[in-house]
VOGUKOL-518666 format. One record per residue (C-alpha): residue in three letters; x, y, z. Coordinates in steps of 0.02 Angstrom, whole numbers, padded with zeros to 5 digits, always signed. Last residue first. Layout:
! VOGUKOL-518666
alaXYZ...
! end
This chain:
! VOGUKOL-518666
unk-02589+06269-03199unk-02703+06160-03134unk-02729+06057-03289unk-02532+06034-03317unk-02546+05959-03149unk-02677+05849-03179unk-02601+05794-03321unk-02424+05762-03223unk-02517+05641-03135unk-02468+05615-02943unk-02291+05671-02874unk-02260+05509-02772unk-02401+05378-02822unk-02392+05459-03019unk-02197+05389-03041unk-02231+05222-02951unk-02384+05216-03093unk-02285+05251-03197unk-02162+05108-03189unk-02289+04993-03194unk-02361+05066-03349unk-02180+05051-03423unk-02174+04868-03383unk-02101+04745-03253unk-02152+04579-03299unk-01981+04506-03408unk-01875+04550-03326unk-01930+04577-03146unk-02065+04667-03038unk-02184+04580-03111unk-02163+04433-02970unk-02195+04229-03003unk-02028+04201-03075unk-01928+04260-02925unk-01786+04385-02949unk-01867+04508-02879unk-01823+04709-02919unk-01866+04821-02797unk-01951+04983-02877unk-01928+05151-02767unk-02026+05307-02791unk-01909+05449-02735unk-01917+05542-02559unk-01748+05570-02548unk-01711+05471-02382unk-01837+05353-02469unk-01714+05325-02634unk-01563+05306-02518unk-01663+05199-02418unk-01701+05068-02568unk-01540+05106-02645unk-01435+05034-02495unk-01584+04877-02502unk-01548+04788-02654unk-01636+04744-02823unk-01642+04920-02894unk-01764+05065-02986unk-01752+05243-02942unk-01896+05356-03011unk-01829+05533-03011unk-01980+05677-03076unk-01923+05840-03162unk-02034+05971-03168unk-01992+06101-03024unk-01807+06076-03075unk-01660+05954-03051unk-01559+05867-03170unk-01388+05899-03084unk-01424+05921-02909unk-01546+05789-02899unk-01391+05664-02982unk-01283+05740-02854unk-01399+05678-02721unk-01412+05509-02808unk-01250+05484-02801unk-01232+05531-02625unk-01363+05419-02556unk-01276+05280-02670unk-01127+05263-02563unk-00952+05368-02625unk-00833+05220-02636unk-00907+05109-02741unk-01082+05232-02769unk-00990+05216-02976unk-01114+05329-03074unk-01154+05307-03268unk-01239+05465-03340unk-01095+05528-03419unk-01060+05372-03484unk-01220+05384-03584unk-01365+05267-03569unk-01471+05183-03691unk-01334+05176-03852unk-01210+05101-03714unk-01341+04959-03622unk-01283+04813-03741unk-01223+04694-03620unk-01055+04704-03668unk-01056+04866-03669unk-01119+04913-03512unk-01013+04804-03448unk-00876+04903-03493unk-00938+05050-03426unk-00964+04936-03242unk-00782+04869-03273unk-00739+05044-03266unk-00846+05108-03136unk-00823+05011-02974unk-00965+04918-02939unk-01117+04974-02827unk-01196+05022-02998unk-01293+05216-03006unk-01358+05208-03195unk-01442+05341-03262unk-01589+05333-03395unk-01676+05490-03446unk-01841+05541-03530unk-01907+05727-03597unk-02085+05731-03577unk-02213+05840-03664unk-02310+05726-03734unk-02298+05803-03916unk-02118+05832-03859unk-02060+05674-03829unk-01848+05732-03821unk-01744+05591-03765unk-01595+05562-03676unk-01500+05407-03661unk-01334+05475-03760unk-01354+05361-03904unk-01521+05413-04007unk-01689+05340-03993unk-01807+05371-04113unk-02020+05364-04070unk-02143+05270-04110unk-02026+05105-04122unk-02024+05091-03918unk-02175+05027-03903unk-02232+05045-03733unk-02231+05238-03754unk-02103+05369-03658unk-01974+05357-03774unk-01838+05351-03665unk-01941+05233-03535unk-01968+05112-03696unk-01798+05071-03744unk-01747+05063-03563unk-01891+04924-03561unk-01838+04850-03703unk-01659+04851-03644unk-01715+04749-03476unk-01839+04624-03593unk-01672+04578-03692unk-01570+04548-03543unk-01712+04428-03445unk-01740+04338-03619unk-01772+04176-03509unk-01627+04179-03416unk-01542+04044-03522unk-01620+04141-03669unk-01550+04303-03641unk-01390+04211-03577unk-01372+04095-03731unk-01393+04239-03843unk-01271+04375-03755unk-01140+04237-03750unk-01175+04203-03962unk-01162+04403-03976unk-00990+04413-03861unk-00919+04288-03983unk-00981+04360-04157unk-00897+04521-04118unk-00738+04415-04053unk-00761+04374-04249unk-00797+04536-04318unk-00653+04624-04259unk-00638+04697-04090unk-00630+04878-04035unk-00725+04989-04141unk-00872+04840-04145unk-00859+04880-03930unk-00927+05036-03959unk-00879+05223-04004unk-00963+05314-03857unk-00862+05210-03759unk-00710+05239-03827unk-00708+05398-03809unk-00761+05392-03640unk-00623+05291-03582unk-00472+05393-03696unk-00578+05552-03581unk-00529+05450-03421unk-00367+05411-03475unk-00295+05590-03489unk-00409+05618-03294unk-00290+05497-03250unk-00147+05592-03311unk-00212+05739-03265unk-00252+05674-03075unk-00056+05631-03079unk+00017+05802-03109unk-00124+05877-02981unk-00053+05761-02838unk-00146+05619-02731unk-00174+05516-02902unk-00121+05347-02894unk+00023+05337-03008unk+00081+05355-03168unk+00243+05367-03256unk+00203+05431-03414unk+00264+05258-03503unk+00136+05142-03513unk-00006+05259-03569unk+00119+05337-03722unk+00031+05468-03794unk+00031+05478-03980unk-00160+05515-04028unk-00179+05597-03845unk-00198+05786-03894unk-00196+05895-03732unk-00347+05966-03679unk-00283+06001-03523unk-00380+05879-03422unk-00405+05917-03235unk-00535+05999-03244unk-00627+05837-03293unk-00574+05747-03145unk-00757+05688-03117unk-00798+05671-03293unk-00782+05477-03280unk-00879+05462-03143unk-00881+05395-02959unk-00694+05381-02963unk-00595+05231-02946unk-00420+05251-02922unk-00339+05081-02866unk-00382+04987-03037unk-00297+05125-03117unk-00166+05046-03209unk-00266+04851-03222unk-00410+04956-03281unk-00339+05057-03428unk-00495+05015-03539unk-00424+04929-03681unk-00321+04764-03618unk-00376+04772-03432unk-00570+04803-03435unk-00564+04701-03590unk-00508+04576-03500unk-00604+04608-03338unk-00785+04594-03409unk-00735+04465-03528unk-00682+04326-03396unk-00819+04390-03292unk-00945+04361-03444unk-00898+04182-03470unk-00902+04136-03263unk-01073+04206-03252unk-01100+04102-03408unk-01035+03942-03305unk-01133+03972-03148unk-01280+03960-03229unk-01228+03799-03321unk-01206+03720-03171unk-01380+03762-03099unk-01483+03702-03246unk-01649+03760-03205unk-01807+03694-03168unk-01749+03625-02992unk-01818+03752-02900unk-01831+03909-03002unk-01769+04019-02874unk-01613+03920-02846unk-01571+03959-03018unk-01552+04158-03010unk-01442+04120-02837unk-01324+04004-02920unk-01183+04115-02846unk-01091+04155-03048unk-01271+04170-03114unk-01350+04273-02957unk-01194+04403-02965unk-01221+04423-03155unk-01385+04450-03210unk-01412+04638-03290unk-01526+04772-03285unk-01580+04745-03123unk-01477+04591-03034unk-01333+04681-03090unk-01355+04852-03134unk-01445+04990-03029unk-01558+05097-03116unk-01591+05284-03096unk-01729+05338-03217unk-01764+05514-03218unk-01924+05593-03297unk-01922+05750-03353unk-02079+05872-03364unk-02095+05994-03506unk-02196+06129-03467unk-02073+06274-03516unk-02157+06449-03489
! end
């Protein structure tokens, strides 16, 4: 019999994994009173949106199906014929918002062009100088928000190897791994308010791709988070898999307690550990152990 318990993490992005919304508002400075350059806040929130929706528009289709968001890429998979796309013309099939089968494959076309390049990274995209761009803007935000982006991918680093230093074990793309002389197997999902493509592509941009897979990134846009997070039960689920959801707002607060999840809110403030950096892989356990206790005891009993 398979012991193997799986831990699900379901993050929300900005303000969580990300700053964005709190730059571009001045909300992440106002919390430092005075100690931090307000103007310039708002200016880097302003950098990455400019990124965020050009290379949501040039390379990721969004300006064409802006109007069609889906809660995940795969979610028109059976749609897709299969159909080789290496000389496909995009701007010239004629599509539309998809309320017949003929247009849901062409969307669903675009969808798997999305994930493709997704899984191949930004560096197959742009050259090494827009490269060296997005890197210098990663940088000055890390360090503007005192390494608040850096600390977040350590700690996704960390939940998918289940160990506080992440360089015990190997971490492959795909945000799944495999601890099997603890017996864990570790997941990241990401459930975003945002609509999804400009949520992938900020996943790139802020380095979050190799940690979690587009097939575990969920758009609640039009769908609420309740329901993501129900179909995210439905797909991982088992007697030993555990969901810890982790956010800054309250619609995944009561969507985590109408599903009787642990819940982390995120704060913003500098004097809470429940933000980047402060909240830990310890912390997050012990939210894990308060709902379904310690998985040692467990294994014990059985």
């Amino acid at each position: 019999m398979n012991n193997q318990i799986t831990n699900v993490h379901i993050w929300d992005m900005d303000e969580t994994l990300i700053l964005l919304k709190s730059l571009l508002n001045g909300t992440y400075a106002e919390v430092f009173n005075g100690l931090k350059d307000a103007q310039k806040s708002v200016e880097i929130g302003e950098m990455w949106e400019k990124y965020i929706l050009q290379i949501s528009d040039d390379f990721f289709f969004y300006e064409q199906i802006e109007n069609c968001n889906k809660p995940f890429l795969e979610a028109l998979s059976k749609y897709d014929d299969g159909r080789d796309l290496s000389d496909y013309d995009f701007n010239q099939d004629g599509f539309s918002p998809p309320h017949d089968d003929i247009n849901k494959r062409k969307l669903a076309y675009r969808h798997r062009v999305i994930a493709n390049k997704y899984k191949q990274g930004l560096h197959n995209i742009f050259e090494q100088e827009m490269m060296g761009l997005l890197d210098a803007l990663y940088k000055m935000t890390d360090e503007y928000t005192d390494r608040w982006l850096s600390s977040a991918r350590a700690l996704l680093e960390q939940c998918l190897v289940g160990n506080e230093d992440p360089t015990v074990g190997n971490t492959p793309a795909g945000g799944i791994v495999n601890s099997n002389d603890a017996g864990f197997q570790h997941i990241n999902v990401l459930v975003t308010s945002g609509s999804l493509i400009p949520s992938l592509v900020k996943c790139l941009l802020f380095r979050l791709d190799g940690l979690i897979s587009y097939e575990n990134v969920y758009s609640s846009w039009d769908v609420g988070k309740l329901q993501c997070f129900q179909w995210i039960q439905e797909r991982f689920n088992n007697r030993n898999v555990r969901f810890c959801a982790i956010g800054d707002g309250w619609e995944e607060c009561e969507a985590a307690q109408a599903m009787k999840w642990p819940f982390i809110k995120i704060d913003l403030r500098p004097s809470s550990s429940h933000r980047f950096p402060g909240l830990t892989l310890k912390t997050v356990g012990f939210y894990f152990s308060i709902v379904y206790g310690s998985p040692d005891s467990e294994n014990d009993e059985e």
